[in-house]
BADOVEX-98865 format. One record per residue (C-alpha): residue number from 1; residue in one letter; chain; x, y, z. Coordinates in pm, 1 decimal, decimal comma. Last residue first. Example, Ala and Ser with C-alpha at 12.3 -4.5 7.8 and 13.67 -1.06 7.14 Angstrom:
2
NODE   resi   resn   chain         c1         c2         c3
NODE      2      S       A     1367,0     -106,0      714,0
NODE      1      A       A     1230,0     -450,0      780,0
END
This chain:
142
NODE   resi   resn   chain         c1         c2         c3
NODE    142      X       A     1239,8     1476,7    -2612,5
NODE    141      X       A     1205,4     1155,9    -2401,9
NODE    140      X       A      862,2     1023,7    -2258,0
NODE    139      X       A      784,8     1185,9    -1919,5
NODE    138      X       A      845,7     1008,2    -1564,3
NODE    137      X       A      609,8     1149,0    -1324,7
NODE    136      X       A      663,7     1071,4     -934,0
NODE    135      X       A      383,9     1085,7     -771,4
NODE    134      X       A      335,7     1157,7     -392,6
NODE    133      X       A       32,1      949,2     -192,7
NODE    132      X       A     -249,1     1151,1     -148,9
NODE    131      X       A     -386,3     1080,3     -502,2
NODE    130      X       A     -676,3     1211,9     -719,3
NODE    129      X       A     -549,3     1464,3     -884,8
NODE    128      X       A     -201,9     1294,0     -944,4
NODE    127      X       A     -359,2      983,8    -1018,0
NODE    126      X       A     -575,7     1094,3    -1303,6
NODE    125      X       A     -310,9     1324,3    -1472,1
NODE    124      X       A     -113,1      970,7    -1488,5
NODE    123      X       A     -448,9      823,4    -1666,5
NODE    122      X       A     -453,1     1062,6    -1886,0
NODE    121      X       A     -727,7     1016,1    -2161,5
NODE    120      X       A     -782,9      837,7    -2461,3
NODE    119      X       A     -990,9     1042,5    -2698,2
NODE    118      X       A     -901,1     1401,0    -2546,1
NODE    117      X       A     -532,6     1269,5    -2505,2
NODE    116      X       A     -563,1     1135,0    -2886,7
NODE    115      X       A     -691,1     1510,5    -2984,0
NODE    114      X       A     -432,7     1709,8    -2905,2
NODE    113      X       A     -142,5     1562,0    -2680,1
NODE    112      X       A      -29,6     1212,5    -2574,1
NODE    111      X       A      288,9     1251,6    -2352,8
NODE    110      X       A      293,3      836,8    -2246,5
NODE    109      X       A      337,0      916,9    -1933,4
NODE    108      X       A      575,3      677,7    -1691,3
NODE    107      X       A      484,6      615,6    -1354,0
NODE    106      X       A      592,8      639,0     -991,0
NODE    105      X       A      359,3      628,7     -654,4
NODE    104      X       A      549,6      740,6     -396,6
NODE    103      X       A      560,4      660,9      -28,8
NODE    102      X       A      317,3      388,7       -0,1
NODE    101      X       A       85,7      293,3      314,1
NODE    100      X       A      -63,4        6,3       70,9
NODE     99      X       A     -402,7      164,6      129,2
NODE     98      X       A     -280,1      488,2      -29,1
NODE     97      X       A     -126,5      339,0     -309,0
NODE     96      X       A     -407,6      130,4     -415,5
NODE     95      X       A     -636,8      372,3     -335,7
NODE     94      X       A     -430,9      606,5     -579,5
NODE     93      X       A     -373,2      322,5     -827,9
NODE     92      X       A     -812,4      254,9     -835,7
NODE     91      X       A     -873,5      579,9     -873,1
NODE     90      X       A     -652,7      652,0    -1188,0
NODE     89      X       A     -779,0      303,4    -1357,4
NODE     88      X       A    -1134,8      351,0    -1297,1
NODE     87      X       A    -1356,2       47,3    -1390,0
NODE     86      X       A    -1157,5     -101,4    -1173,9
NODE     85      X       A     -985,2     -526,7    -1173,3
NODE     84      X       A     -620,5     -529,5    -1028,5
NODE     83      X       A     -317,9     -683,2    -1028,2
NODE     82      X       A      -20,3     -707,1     -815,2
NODE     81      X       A      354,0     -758,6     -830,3
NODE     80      X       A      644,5     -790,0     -585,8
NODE     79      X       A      942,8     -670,2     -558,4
NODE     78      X       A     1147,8     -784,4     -268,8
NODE     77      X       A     1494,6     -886,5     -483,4
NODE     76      X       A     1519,2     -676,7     -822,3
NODE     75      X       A     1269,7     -549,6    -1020,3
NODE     74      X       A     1329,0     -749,7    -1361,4
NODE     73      X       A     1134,2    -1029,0    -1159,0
NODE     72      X       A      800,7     -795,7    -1204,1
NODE     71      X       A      755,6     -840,2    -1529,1
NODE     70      X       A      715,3    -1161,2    -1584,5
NODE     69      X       A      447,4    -1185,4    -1251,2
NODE     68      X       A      247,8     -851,9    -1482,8
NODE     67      X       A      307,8    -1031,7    -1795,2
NODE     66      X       A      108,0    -1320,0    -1635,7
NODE     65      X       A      -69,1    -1155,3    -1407,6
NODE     64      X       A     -218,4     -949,7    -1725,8
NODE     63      X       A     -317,7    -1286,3    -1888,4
NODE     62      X       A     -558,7    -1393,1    -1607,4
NODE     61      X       A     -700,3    -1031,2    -1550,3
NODE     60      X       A     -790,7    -1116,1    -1962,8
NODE     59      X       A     -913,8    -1484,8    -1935,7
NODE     58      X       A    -1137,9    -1336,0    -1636,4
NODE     57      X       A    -1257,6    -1083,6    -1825,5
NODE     56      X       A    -1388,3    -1351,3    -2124,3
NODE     55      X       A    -1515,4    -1040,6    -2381,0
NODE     54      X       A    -1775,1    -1135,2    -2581,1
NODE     53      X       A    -1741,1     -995,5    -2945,1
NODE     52      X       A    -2005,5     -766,9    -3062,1
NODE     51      X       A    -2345,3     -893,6    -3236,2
NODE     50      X       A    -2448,8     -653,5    -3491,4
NODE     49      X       A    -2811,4     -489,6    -3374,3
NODE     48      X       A    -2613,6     -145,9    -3304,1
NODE     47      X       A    -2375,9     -287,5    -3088,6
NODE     46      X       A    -2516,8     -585,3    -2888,9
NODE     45      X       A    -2414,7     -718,1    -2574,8
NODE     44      X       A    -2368,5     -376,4    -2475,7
NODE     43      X       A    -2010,0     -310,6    -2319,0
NODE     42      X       A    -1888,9     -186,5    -1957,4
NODE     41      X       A    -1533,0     -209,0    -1905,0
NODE     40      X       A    -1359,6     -308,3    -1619,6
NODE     39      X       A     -967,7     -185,5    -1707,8
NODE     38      X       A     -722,6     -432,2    -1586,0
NODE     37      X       A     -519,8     -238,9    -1349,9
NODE     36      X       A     -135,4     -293,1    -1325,2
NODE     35      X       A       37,0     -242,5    -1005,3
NODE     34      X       A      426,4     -319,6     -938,9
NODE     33      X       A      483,6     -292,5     -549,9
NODE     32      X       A      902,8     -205,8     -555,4
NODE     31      X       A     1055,1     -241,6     -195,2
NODE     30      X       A     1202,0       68,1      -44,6
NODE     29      X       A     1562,4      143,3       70,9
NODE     28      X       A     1540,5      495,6      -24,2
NODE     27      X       A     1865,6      501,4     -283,4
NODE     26      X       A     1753,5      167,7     -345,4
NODE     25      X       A     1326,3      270,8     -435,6
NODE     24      X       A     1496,3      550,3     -616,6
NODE     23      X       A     1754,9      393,3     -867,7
NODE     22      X       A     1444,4       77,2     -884,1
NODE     21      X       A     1239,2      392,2    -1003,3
NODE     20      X       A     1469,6      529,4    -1241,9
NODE     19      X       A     1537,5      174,5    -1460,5
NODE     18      X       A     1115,4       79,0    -1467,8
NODE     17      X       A      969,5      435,0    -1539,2
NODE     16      X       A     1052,3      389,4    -1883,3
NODE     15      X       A      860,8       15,4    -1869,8
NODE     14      X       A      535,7      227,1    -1905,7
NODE     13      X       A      642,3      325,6    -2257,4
NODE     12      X       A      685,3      -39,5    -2367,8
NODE     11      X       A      290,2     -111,4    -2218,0
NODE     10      X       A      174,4     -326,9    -1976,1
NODE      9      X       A      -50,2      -33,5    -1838,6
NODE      8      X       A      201,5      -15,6    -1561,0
NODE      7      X       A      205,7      164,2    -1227,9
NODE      6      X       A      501,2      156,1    -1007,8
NODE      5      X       A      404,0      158,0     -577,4
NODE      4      X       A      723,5      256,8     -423,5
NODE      3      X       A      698,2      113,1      -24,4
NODE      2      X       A      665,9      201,7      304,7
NODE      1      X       A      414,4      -79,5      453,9
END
C-alpha cells in the first residue's frame, strides 16, 4: 500500500519530521505509517562479576506502543502506528518500508558529529544505505 512510512526513536528531535511530512503525505494524498523500533539488545547477565539490571523487553515494546499509539493521533485521519522489535534499527525501517510498498520513508537526524556519532551511530545514514524505498532527510535547524 502507497504510503509515507515516518521513523521515530521517540525522541523531541524525531517529532521535527512530524509538521513536513503530514505537508507531504497531503500534498501526495498518502496515509502516514509511524514506525518506531525497539532496539533488541544483547546483554550479559553479568557485567564484570557485578550483577546488571534485567531488562523486562516486553515491559519496554509495551511502553513504546504506548507513546508510539499517543503519538500517532497528532497525524491526522488514516495514520496509523506500528512497532517493532530488531536488533538493527536501520534494517529493520528499510524492510519495513519496503514490505509496506511505501513511497518515502521520512525522518528527522539528530546531526550528531565527532565523536558522539562514532559512539552512537546514524541510524538515518543506516536507512539510506540500506533502503530501496526513497528517504526523505529532515536535518536539525542551523
Amino acid at each position: 500500500m502507497a504510503c509515507i512510512v515516518l521513523a521515530t526513536d521517540l525522541s523531541p528531535e524525531s517529532e521535527r519530521a512530524f509538521a513536513p511530512t503530514m505537508v507531504l503525505a497531503q500534498k501526495l494524498s498518502l496515509p502516514i505509517v509511524l514506525i518506531a523500533v525497539v532496539e533488541e539488545v544483547p546483554f550479559e547477565p553479568t557485567a564484570g562479576g557485578m550483577a546488571s539490571p534485567v531488562v523486562d523487553w516486553q515491559q519496554v515494546a509495551a511502553e513504546w506502543r504506548a507513546r508510539v499509539d499517543s503519538m500517532v493521533s497528532r497525524l491526522g485521519a488514516g495514520a496509523r502506528a506500528v512497532v517493532i522489535e530488531a536488533a538493527d534499527v536501520p534494517r529493520a525501517i528499510a524492510d519495513f518500508a519496503h514490505k509496506e510498498g511505501a513511497s518515502y520513508i521520512a525522518m528527522a537526524t539528530h546531526g550528531r558529529r565527532g565523536l558522539r556519532r562514532l559512539l552512537l551511530g546514524s541510524v538515518a545514514e543506516g536507512v539510506l544505505r540500506q533502503s530501496r524505498v526513497p528517504v526523505v532527510l529532515y536535518p536539525p535547524p542551523a
